[in-house]
N, CA, C and O of each residue as an XYZ file, in Angstrom:
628
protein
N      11.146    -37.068     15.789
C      11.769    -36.437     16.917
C      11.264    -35.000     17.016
O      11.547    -34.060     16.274
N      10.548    -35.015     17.963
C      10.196    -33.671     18.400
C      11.411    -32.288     18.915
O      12.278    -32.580     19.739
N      11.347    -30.913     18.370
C      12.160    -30.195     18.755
C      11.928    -29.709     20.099
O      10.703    -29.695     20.224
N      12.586    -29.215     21.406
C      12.136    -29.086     22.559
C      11.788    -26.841     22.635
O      11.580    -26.089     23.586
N      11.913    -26.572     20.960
C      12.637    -24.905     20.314
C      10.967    -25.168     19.417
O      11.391    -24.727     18.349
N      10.211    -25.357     19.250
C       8.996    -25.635     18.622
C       8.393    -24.315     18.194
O       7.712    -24.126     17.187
N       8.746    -23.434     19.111
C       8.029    -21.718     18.585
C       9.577    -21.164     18.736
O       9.867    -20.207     19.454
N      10.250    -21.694     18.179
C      11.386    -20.517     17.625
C      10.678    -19.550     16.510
O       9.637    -19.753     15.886
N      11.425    -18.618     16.465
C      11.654    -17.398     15.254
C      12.509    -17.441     14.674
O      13.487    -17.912     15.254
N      12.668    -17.080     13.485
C      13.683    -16.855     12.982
C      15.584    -16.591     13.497
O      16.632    -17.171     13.211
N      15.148    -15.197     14.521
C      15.587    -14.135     15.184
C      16.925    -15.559     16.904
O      18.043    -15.597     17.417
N      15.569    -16.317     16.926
C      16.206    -17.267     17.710
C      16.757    -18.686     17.480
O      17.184    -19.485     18.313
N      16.649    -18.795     16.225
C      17.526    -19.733     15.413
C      18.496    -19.357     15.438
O      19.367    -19.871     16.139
N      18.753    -18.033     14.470
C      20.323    -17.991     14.089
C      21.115    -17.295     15.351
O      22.312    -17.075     15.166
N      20.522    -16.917     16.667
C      20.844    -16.865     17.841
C      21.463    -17.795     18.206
O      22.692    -17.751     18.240
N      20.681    -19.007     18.618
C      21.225    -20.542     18.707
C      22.237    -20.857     17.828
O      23.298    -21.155     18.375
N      22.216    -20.882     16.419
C      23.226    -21.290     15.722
C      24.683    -20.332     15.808
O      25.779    -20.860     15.620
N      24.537    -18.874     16.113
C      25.800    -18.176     16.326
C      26.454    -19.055     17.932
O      27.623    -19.430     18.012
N      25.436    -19.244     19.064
C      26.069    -19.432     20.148
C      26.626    -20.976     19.712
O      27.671    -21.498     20.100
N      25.692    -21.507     18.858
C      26.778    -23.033     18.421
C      28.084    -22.998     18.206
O      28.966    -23.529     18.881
N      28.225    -22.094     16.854
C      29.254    -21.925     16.701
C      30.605    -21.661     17.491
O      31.668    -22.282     17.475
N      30.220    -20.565     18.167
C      31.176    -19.991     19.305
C      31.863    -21.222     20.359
O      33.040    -21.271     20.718
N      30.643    -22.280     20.764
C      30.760    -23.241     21.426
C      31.909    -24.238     20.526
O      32.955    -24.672     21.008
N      31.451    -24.461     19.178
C      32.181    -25.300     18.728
C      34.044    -24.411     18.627
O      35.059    -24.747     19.238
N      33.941    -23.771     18.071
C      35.227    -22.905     17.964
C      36.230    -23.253     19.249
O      37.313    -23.835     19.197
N      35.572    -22.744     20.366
C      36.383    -23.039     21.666
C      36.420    -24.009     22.335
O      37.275    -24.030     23.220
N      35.510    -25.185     22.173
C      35.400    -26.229     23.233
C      36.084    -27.676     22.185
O      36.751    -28.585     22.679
N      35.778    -27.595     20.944
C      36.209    -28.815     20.026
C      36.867    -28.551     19.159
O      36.460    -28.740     18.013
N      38.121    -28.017     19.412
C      39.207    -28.391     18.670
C      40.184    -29.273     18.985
O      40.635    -28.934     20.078
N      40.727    -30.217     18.581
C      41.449    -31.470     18.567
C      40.632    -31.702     19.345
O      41.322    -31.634     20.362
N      39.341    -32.010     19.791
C      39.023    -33.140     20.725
C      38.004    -34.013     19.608
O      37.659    -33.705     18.467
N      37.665    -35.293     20.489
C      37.200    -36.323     18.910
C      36.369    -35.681     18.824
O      36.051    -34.610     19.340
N      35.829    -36.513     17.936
C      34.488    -36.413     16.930
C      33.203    -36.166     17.475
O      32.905    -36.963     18.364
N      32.172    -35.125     17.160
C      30.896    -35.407     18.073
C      29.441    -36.005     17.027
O      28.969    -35.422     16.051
N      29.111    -36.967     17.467
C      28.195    -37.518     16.768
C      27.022    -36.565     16.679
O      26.640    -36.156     17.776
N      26.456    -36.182     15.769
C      24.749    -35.434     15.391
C      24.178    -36.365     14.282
O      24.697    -36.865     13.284
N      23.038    -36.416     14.764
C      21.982    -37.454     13.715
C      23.035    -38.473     12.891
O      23.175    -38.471     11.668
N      23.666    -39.246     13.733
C      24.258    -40.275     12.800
C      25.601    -39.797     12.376
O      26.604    -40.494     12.533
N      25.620    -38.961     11.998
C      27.417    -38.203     11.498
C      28.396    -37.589     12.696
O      28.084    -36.867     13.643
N      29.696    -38.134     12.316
C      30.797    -37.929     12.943
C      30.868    -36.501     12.512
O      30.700    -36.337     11.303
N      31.202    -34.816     13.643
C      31.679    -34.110     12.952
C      32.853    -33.792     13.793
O      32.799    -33.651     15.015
N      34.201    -33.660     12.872
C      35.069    -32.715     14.052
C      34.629    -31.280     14.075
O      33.547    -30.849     13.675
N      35.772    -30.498     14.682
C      35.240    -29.379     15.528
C      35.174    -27.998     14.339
O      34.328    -27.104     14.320
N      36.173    -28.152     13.547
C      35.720    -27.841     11.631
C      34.977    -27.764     10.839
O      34.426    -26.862     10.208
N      34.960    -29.197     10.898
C      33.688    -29.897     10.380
C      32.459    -29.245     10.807
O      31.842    -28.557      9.993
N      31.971    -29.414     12.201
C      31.071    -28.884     12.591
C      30.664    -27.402     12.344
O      29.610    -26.993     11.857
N      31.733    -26.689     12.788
C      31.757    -25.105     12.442
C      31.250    -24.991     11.252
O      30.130    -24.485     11.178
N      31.871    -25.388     10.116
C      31.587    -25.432      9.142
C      29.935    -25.788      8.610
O      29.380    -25.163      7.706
N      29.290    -26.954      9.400
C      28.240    -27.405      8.752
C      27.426    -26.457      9.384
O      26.330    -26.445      8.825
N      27.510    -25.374     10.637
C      26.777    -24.581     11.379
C      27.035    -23.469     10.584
O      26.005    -22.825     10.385
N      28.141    -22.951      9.994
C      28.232    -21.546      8.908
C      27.402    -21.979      7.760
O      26.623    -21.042      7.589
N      27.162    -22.852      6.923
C      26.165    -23.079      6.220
C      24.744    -23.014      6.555
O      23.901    -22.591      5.764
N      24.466    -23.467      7.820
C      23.251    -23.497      8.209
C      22.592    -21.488      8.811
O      21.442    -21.064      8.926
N      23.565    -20.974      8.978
C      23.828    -19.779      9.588
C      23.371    -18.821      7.912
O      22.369    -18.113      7.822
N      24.541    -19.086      6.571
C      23.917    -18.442      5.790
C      22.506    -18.091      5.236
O      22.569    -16.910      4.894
N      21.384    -18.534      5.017
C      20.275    -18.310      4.864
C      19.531    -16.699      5.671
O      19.004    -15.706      5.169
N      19.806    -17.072      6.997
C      19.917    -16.271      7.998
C      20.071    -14.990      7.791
O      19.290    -14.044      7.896
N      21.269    -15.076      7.456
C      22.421    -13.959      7.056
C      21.611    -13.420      5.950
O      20.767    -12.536      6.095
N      21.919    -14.017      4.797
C      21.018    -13.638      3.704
C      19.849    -12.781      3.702
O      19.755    -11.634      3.267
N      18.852    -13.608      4.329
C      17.437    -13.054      4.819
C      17.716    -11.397      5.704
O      17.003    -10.394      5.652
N      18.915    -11.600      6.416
C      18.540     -9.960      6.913
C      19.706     -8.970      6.127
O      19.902     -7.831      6.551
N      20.300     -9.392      5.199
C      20.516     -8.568      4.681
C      19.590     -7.971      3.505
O      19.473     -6.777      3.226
N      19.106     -8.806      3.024
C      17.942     -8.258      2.337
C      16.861     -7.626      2.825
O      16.410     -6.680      2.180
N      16.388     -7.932      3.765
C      15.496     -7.541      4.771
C      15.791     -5.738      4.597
O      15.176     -4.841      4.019
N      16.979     -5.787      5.372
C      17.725     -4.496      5.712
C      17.824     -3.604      4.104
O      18.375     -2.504      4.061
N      17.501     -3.950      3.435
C      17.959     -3.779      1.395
C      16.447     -3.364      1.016
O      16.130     -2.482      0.217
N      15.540     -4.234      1.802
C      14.466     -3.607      1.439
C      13.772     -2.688      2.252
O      13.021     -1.908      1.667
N      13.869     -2.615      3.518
C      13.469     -1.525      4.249
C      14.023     -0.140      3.948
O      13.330      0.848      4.194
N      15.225     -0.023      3.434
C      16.201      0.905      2.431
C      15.215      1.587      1.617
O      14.644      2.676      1.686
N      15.193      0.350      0.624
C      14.054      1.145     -0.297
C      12.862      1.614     -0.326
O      12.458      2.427     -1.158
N      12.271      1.176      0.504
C      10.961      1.268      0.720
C      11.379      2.283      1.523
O      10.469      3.011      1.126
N      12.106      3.162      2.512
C      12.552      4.397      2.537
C      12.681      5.480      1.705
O      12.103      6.560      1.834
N      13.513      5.136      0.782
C      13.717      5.658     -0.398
C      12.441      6.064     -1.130
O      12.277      7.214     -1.539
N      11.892      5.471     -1.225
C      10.757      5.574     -1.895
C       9.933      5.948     -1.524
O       9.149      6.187     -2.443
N       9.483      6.234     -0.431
C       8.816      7.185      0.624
C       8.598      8.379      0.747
O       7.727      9.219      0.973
N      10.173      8.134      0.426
C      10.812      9.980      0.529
C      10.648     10.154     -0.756
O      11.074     11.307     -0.834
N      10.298      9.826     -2.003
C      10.438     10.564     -3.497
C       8.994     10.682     -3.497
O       8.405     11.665     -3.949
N       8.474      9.752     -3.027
C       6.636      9.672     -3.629
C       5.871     10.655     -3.552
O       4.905     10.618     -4.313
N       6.029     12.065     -2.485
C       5.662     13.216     -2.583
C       6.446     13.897     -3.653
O       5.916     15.003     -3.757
N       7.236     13.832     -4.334
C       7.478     14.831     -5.551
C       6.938     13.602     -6.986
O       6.657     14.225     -8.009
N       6.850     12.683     -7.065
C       6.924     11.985     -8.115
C       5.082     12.028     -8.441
O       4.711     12.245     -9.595
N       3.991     11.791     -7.263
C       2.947     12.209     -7.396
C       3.119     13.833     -8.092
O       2.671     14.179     -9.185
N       4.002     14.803     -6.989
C       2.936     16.114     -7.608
C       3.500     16.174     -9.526
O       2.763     16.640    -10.394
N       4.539     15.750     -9.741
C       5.517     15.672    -11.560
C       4.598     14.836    -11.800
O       4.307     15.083    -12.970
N       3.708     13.697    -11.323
C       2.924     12.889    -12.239
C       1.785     13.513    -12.349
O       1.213     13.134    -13.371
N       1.005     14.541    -11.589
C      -0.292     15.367    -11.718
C      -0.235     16.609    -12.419
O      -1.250     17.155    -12.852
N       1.380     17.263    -12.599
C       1.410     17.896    -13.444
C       1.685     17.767    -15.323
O       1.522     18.512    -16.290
N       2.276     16.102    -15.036
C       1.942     15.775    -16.251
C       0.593     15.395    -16.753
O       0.199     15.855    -17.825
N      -0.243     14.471    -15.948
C      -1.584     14.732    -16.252
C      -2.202     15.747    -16.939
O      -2.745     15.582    -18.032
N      -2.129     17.075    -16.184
C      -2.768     18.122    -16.439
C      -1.945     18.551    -17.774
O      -2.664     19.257    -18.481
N      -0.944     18.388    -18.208
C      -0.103     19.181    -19.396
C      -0.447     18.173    -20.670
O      -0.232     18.497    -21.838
N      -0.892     17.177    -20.354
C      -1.500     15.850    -21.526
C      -3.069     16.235    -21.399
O      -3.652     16.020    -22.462
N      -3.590     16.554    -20.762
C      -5.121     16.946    -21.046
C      -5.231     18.509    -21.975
O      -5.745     18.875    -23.032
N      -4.352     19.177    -20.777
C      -3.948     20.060    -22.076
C      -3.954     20.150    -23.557
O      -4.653     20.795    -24.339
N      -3.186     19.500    -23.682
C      -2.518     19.034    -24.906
C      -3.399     18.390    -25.875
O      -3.683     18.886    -26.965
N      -3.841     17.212    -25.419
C      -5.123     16.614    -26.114
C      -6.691     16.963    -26.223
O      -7.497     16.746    -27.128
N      -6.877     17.824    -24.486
C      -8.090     17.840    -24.689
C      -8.389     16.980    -23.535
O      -7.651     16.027    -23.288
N      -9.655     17.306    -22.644
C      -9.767     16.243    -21.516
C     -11.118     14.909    -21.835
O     -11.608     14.021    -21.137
N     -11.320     15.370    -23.216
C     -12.387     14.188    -24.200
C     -11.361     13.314    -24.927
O     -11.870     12.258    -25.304
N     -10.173     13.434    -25.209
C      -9.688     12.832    -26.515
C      -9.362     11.344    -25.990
O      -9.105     11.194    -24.795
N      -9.370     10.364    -26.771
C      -9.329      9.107    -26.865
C      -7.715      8.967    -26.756
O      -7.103      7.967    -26.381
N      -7.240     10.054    -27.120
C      -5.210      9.383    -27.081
C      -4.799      9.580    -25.750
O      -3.630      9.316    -25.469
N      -5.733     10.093    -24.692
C      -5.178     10.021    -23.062
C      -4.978      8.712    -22.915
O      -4.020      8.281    -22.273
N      -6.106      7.735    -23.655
C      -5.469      6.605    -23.003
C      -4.318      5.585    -23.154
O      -3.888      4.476    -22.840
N      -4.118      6.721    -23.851
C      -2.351      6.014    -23.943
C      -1.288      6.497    -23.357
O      -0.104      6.260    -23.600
N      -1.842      7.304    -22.437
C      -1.285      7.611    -21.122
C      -1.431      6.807    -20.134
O      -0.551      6.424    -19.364
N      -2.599      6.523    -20.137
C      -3.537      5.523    -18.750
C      -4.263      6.599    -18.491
O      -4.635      6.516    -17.321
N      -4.626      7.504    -18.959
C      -5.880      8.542    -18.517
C      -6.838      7.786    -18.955
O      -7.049      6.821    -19.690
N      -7.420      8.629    -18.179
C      -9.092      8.237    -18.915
C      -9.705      9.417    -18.990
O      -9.808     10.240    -18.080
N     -10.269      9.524    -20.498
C     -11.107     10.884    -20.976
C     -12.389     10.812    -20.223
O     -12.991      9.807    -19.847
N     -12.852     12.738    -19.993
C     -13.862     12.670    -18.975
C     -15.141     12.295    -20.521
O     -15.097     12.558    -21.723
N     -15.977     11.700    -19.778
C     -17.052     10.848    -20.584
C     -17.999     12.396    -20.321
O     -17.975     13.347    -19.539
N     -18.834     11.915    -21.558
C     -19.453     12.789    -21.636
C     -20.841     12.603    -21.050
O     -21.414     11.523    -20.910
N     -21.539     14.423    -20.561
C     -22.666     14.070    -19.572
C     -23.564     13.220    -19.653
O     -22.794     12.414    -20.174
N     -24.512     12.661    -19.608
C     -25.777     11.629    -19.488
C     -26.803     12.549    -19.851
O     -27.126     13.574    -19.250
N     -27.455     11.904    -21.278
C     -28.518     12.869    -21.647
C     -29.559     12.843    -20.852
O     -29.840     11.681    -20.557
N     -30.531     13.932    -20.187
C     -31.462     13.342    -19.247
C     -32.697     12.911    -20.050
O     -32.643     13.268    -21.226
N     -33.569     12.369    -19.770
C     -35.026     12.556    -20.468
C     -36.137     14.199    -20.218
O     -35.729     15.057    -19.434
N     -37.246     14.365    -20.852
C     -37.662     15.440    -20.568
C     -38.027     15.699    -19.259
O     -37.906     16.777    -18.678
N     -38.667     14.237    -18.635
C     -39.225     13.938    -17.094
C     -38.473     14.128    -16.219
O     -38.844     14.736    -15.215
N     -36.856     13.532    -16.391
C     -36.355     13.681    -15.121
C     -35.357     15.125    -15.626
O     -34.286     15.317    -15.050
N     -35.711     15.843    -16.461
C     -34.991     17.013    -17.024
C     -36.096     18.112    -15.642
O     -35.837     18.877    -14.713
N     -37.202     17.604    -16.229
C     -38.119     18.454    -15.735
C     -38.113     18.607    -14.135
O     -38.197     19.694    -13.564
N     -37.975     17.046    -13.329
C     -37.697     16.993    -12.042
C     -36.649     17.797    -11.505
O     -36.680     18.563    -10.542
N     -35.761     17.517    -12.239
C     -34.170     18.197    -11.464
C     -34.491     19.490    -11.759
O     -33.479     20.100    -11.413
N     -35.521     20.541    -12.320
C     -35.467     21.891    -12.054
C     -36.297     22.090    -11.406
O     -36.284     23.137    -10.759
N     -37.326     21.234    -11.292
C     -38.308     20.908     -9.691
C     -37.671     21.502     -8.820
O     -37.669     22.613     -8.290
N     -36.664     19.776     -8.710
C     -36.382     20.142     -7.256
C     -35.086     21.222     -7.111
O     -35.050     21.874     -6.067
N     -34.097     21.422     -8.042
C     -33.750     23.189     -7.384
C     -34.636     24.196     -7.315
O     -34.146     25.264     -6.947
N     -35.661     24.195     -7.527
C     -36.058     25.344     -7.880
C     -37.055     25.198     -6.070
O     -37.569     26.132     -5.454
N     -37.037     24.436     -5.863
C     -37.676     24.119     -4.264
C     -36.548     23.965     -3.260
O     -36.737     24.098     -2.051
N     -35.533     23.719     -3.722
C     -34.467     24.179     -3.083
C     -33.995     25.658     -2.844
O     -33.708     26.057     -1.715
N     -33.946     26.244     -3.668
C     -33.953     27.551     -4.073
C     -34.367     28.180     -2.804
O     -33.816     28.686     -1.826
N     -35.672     27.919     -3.258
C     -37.081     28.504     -2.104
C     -37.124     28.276     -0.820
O     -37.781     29.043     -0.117
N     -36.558     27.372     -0.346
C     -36.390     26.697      1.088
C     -34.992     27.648      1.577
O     -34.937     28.432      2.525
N     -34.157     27.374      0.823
C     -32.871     28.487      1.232
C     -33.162     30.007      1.622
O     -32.817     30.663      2.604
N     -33.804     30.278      0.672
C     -34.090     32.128      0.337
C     -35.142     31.841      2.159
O     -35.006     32.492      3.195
N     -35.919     30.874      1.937
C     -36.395     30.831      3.289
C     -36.165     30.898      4.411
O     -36.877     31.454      5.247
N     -34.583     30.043      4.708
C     -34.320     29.969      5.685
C     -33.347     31.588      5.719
O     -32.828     32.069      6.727
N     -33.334     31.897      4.987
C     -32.205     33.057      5.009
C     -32.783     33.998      5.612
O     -32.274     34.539      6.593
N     -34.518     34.509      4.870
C     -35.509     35.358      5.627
C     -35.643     34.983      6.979
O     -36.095     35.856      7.720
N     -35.279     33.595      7.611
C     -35.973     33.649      9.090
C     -37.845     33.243      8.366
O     -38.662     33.610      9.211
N     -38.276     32.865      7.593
C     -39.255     32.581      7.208
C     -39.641     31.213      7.546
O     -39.189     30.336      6.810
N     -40.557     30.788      8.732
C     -40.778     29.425      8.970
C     -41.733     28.340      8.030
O     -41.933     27.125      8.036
N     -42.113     29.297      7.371
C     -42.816     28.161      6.269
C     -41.926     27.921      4.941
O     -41.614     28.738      4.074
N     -41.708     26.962      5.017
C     -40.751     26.737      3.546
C     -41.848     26.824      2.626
O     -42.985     26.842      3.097
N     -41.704     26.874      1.560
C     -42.375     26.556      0.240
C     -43.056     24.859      0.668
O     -42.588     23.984      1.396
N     -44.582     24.917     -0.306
C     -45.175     23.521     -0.118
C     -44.228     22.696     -1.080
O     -43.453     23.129     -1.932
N     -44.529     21.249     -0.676
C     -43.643     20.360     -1.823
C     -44.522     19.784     -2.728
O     -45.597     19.408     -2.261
N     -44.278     19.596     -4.150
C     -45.238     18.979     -4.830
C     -45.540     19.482     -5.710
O     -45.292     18.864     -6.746
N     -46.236     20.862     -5.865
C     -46.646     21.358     -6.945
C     -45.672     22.484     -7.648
O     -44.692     22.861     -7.006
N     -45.853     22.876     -8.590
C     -44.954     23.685     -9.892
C     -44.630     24.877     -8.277
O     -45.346     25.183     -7.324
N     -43.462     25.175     -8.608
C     -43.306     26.578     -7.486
C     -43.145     28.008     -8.702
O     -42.874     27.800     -9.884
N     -43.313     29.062     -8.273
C     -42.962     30.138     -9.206
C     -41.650     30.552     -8.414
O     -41.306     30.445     -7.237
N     -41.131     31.010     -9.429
C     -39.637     31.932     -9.128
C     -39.918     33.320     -8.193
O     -40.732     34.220     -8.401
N     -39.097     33.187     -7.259
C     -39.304     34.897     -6.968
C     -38.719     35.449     -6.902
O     -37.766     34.882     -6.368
N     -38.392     36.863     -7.188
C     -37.478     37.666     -7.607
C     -37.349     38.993     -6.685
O     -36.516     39.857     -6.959
């Protein structure tokens, strides 16, 4: 049996089921029995099997409403509880040291130490500041020739 309510919501279920109720309350009392799927209900009866069907409902938005609460709540603390958690950070690095192995029993993580370079790319990376350097001091003069690229540059002073 197909429902003729197929894209109900939630929101229009327990809509339907409050206006049931109301219906049953005022229209079936002492009158007989009304048959649904096979069962006799009186007008009690019925109410009754529609307040059960109604709790879930109920349930669901009160919690609903319980958690939008908190998740308020919590909204509103998370700017002080970050900056007390960054100042504890900083008072445990302190404390240990920002290398020591017992941060992580904080959940820190110690800063690792630098990456040894080789002599080659030791040698590159003062290359290229040092052609950086030169290109800056360049552009600063208003000087349209930068320094060539490629070969050893000298310092100038």
């Amino acid at each position: 049996m197909r429902s003729n309510h197929q894209n109900d919501n939630p929101a229009q279920v327990e809509a339907r089921i409050a206006a049931r109720i109301t219906g049953a309350e005022s229209k079936l009392t002492g009158a007989k029995p009304l048959e649904v799927l096979g069962d006799d209900y009186s007008g009690d009866q019925l109410v009754a099997k529609l307040r059960s069907l109604q709790g879930p409902y109920i349930s669901s938005n009160e919690a609903h409403q319980a958690s939008s609460k908190a998740i308020q709540v919590r909204q509103a603390a998370e700017p002080a509880t970050v900056r007390f958690l960054d100042a504890l950070d900083s008072s445990v690095r302190s404390r240990f040291s920002d290398d020591s192995p017992d941060l992580e029993s904080f959940g820190i993580a110690p800063k690792k130490a630098p990456r040894k370079l080789t002599p080659e790319k030791h040698l590159a990376k003062t290359e290229k500041a040092r052609l950086t350097r030169a290109r800056r001091k360049a552009a600063f003069a208003k000087d349209p020739s930068p320094p060539a690229q490629g070969g050893p540059s000298t310092p100038q002073q």
